[in-house]
C-alpha positions in Angstrom: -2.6 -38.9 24.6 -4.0 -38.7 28.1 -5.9 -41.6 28.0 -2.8 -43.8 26.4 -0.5 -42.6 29.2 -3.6 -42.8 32.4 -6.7 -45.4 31.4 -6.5 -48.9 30.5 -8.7 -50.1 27.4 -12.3 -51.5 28.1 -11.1 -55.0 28.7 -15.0 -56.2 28.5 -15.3 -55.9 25.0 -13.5 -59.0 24.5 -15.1 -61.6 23.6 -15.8 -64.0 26.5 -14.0 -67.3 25.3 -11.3 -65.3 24.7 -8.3 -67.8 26.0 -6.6 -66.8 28.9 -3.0 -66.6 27.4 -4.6 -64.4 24.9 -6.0 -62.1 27.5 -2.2 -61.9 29.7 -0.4 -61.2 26.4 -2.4 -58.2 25.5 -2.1 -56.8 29.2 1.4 -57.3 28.7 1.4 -55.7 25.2 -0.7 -52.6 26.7 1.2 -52.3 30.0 1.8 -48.5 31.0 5.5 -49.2 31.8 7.8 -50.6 28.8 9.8 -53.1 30.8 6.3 -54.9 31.6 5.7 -55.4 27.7 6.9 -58.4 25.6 10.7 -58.4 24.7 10.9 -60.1 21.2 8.4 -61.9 18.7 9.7 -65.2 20.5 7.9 -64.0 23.9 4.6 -63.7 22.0 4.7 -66.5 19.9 4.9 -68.5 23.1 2.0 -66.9 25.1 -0.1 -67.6 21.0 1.2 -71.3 20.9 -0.4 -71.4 24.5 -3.6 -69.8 23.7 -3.7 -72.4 20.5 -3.6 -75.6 23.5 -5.6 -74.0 25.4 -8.3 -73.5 23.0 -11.4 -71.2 23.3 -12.5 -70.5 26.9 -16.1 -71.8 25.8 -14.4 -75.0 24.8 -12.4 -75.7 27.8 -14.1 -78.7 30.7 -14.5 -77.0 34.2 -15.9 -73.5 35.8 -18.8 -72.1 33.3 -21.2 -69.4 33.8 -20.6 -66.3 36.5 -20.0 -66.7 39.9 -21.6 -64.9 42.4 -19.8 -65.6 45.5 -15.8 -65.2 46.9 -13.3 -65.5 49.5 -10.2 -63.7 49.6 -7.8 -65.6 52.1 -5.2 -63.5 53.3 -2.3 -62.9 51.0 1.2 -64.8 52.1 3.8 -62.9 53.2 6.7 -64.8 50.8 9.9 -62.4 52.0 10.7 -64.1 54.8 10.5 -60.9 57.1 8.0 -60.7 59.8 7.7 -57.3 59.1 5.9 -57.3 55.8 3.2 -59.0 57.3 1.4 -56.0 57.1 1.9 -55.9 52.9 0.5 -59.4 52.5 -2.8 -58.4 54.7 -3.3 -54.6 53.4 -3.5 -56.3 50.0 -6.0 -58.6 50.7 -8.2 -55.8 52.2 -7.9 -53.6 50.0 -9.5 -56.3 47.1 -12.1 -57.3 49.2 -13.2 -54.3 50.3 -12.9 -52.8 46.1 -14.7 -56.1 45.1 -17.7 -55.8 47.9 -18.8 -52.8 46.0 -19.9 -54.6 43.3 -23.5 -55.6 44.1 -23.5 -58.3 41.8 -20.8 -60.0 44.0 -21.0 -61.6 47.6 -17.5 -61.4 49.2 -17.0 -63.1 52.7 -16.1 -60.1 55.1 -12.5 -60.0 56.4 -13.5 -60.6 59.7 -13.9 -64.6 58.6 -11.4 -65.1 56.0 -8.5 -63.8 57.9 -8.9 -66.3 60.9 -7.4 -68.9 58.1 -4.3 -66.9 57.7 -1.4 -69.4 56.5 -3.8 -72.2 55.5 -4.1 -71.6 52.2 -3.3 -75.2 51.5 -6.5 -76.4 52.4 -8.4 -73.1 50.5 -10.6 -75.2 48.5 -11.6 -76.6 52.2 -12.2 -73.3 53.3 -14.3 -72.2 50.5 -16.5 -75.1 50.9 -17.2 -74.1 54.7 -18.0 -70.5 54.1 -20.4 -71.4 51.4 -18.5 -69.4 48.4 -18.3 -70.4 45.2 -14.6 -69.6 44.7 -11.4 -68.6 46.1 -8.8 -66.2 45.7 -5.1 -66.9 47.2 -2.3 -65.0 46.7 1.5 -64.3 47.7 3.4 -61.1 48.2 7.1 -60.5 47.8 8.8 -56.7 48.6 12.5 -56.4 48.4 13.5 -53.0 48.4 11.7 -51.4 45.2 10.2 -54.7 43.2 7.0 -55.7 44.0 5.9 -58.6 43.1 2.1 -60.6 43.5 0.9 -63.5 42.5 -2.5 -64.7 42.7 -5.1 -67.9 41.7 -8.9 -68.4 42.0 -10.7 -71.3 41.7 -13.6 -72.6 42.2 -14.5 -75.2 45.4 -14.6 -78.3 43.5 -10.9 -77.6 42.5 -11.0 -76.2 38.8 -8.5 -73.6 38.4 -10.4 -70.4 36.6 -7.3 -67.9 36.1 -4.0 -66.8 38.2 -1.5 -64.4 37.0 1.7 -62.8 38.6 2.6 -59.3 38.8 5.8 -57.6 39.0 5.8 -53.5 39.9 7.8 -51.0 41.2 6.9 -50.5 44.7 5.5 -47.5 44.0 3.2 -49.3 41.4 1.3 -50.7 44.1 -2.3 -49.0 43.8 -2.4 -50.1 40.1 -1.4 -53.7 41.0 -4.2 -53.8 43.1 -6.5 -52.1 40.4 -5.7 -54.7 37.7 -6.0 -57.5 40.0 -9.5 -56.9 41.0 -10.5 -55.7 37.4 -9.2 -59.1 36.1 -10.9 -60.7 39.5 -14.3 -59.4 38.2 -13.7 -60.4 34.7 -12.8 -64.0 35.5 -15.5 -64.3 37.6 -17.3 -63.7 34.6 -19.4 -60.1 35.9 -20.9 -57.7 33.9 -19.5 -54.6 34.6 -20.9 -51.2 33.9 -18.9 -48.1 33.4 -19.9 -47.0 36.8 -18.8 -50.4 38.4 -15.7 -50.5 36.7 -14.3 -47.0 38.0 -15.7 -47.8 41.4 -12.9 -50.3 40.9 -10.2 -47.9 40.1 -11.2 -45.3 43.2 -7.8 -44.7 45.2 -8.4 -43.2 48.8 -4.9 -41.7 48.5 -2.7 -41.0 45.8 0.5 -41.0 48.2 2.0 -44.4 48.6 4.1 -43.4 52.1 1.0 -42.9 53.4 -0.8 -45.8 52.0 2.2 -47.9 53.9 1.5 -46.5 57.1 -2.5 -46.8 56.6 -1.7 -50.8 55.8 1.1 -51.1 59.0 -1.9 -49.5 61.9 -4.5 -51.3 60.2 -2.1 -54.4 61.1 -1.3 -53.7 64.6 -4.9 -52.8 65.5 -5.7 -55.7 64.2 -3.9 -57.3 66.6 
């Protein structure tokens, strides 16, 4: 019962051409909170008549093998308030600091992805200049308690390899972040150990008033 209510299944075991519409549906299906699962049979058979065009992942032109290398550009702040600034860039460090723990994985260091705030228009650009192999973009959207994030990688010569949007409570915000960079990793096609994969899941902080006013002085120092 504990591990239904607190862990997530060992995505991994799926097979690796498993279609990507196959692989959001069963997060959906699993999802810890209800109103994040499927509504009727009409929801899924759409996500399984997308999976069918789609096709097997080992079947599909573009990206294959694993990539070793990634930018994160800085998250966009999509609410219109200069205040949530701070959201869109606490997000984006907190992935690339969880994904630089995996050793398998170069990740640029924040320190040169976050002088391209705002251009991620010309990302596949960007990538190409810092030598990665793919890039990660994202937006971020808070109004009052919905939380909302949606995010794409792709590799520098322009194939799309997986994006997905999340919508949370506010108070959901540490496990967006967790199943973003687990699904990060798996797109990126890593081998992940048990030990790697909880190194994902480590929180610092289990309070998320606090976690807010980590993410708003990291911002202002930063500037």
């Amino acid at each position: 019962v504990a591990a239904v209510l607190m862990t997530d299944p060992d995505w991994h075991v799926l097979p690796p051409d498993t279609p990507t519409a196959v692989r959001d549906l069963l997060h959906r299906c699993l999802a810890k909170d209800p109103q994040l699962r499927p509504r009727d049979i009409k929801d899924i058979l759409a996500s399984l008549a997308l999976a069918r065009r789609e096709g097997p992942a080992s079947e599909r032109s573009g990206p294959t093998g694993t990539i070793r290398s990634l930018a994160v550009l800085p998250f966009v702040n999509t609410s219109g308030d200069p205040q949530m600034d701070y959201l869109g860039d606490g997000v984006t460090e907190s992935i690339i600091l969880s994904l630089s723990r995996l050793p398998q994985l170069k990740v640029t260091a924040q320190s040169s992805v976050f002088r391209y705030r705002g251009q991620t228009d010309r990302a596949l650009e960007i990538g190409r200049t810092l030598g990665v192999e793919a890039v990660l973009t994202g937006r971020v959207l808070q109004r009052g308690h919905a939380l909302q994030i949606s995010v794409e990688l792709a590799d520098v010569e322009g194939w799309r390899i997986w994006g997905a949007q999340y919508r949370r409570k506010a108070d959901d915000i540490f496990a967006a972040e967790e199943e973003i960079t687990r699904e990060i990793s798996e797109n990126l096609r890593l081998t992940l150990s048990r030990e790697h994969t909880e190194i994902l899941a480590r929180r610092h902080t289990g309070n998320v008033e606090a976690y807010h006013l980590y993410l708003k002085g990291r911002f202002h120092w930063g500037k």
